[in-house]
N, C-alpha and C positions, 0 to 999 in steps of 0.2 A: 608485490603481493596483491593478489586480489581479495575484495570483500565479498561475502554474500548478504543480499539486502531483503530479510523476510519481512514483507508489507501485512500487517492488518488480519494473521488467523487468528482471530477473537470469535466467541460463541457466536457472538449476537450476525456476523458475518456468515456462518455456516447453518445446517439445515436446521429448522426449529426457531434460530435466532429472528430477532426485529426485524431487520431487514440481510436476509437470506440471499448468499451469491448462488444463483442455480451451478450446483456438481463443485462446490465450494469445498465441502469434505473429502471431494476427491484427490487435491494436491495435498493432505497433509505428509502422505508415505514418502509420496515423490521428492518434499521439502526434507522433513528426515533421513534420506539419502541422499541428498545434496548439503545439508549441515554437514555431514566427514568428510568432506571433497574439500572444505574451505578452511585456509588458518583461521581466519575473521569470522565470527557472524553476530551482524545485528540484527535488532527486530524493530519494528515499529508497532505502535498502536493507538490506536483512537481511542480520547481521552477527555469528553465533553463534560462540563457542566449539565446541570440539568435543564436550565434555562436558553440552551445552544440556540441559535437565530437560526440554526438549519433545520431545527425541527420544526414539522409541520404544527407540530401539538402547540406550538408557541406561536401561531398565527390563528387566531380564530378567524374561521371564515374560509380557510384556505386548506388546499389537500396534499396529501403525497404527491409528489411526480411536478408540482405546480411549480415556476420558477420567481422568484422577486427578488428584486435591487434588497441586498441585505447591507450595509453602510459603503455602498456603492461599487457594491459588486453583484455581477447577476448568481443567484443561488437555486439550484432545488434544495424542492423540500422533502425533508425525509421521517420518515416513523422516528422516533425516539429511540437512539440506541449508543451503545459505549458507554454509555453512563457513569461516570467515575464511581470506582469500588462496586459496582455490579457484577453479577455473574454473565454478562452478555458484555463485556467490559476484556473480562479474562483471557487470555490465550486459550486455544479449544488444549484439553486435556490429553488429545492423542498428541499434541503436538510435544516436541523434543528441545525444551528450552535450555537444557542442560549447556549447552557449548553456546547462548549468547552471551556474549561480550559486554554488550550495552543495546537497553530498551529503549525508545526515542519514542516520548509522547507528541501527540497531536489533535489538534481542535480542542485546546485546555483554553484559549479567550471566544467567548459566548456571540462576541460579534463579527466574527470571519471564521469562514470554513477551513478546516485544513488537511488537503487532500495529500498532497507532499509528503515524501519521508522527511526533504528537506525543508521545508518553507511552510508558510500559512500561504492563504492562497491571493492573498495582494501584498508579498513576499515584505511583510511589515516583523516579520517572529521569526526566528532560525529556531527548528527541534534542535539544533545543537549537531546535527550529524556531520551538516559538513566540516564544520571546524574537527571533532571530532576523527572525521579519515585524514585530515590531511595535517593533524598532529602527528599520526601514525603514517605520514608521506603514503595514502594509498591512493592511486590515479584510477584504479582500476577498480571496478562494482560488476555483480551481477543481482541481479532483480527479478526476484518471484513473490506472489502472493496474491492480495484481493484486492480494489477490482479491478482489469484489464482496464476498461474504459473511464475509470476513476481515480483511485490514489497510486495505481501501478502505471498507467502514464504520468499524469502528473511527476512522480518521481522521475523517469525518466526524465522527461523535459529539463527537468532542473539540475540532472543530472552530468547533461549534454550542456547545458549550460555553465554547470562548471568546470566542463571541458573534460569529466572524467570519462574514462574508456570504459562506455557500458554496454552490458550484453544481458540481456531479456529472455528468461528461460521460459518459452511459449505455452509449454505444457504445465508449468507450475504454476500457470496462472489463470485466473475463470472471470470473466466480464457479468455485469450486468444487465447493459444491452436493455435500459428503457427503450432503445429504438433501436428492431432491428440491423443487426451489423457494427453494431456501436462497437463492437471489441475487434471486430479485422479491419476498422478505422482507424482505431489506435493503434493496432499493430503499424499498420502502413504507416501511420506518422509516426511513432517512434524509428522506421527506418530511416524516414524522410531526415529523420532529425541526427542522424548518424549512428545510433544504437546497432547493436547486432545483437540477431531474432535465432536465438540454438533450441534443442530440443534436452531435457534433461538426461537422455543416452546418451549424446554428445560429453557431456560433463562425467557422467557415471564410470560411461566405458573408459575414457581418459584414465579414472583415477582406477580405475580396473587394470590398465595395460600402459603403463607411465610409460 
């Protein structure tokens, strides 16, 4: 059985929000056709304190985009957002939670970031998801959501890591891209990494003509 793994459509991710994926709003249709494709779906979401080390607001002196050794990991900083119980916190409201499974918070400790479906990002915390799939003996994941060059690789990586067979639904997902290319950077490393890059027709039509 495969899972499918929705990363991170929270408000504050989509347009309007704190810190906005550009054409973020755009994958949520495509995600709601791919939730009836899958027995499984989980979701993730960022789930910060207010005090989180990754925001910039918590350094004075220091800006958005700027990088520091955060308890000895290197961090950007970022606007204030996910904010536990906030509206920018929430899954966006187009979005189709009806068919998730299990919610898997992330970045709930103030002093490490946590980009991962699976891990905090100096792999000290489990969100719980792995033990979680492989309760349910699932080897197999696919992965869409926010951001490409952020918590949708990261996942990956951890994912390949724990040897599951993951496939990366390209069009369901929108990068960032502080720098230029940052998100067909990570695509390439996620194949590097052994993932496989589909397009959500790929998946659709499947479930269209079994």
């Amino acid at each position: 059985m495969r899972a499918l793994i929705v990363v991170d459509i929270q408000n504050d991710f989509l347009p309007g929000g704190a810190l906005a994926v550009p054409g973020g709003d755009e994958i949520v249709p495509l995600i709601n056709g791919l939730i009836r494709c899958f027995p499984l779906v989980v979701a993730t979401r960022d789930w910060h304190p207010p005090d989180h080390g990754s925001f910039a607001s918590n350094h004075p002196g220091r800006k958005v985009g700027e990088t520091i050794l955060l308890d000895g990991l290197e961090q950007v900083l970022w606007p204030p957002h996910c904010v536990q119980g906030t509206r920018g916190a929430a899954f966006s409201p187009e979005l189709d939670t009806s068919r998730f499974a299990a919610v898997f918070k992330k970045g709930v400790d103030p002093r490490v970031d946590s980009y991962s479906a699976f891990f905090d990002n100096a792999h000290r915390r489990s969100t719980g998801l792995a033990e979680y799939l492989e309760e349910r003996g699932i080897r197999k994941v696919a992965i869409c959501g926010l951001a490409t060059d952020y918590c949708v690789l990261y996942s990956v990586r951890d994912a390949r890591r724990l040897g599951l067979d993951t496939w990366v639904i390209r069009d369901a997902c929108r990068g960032i891209d502080l720098q230029p290319g940052d998100s067909e950077r990570a695509f390439a490393e996620m194949e590097e990494r052994g993932a496989r890059l589909v397009e959500s027709s790929e998946i659709l039509g499947a479930e269209a003509h079994p």
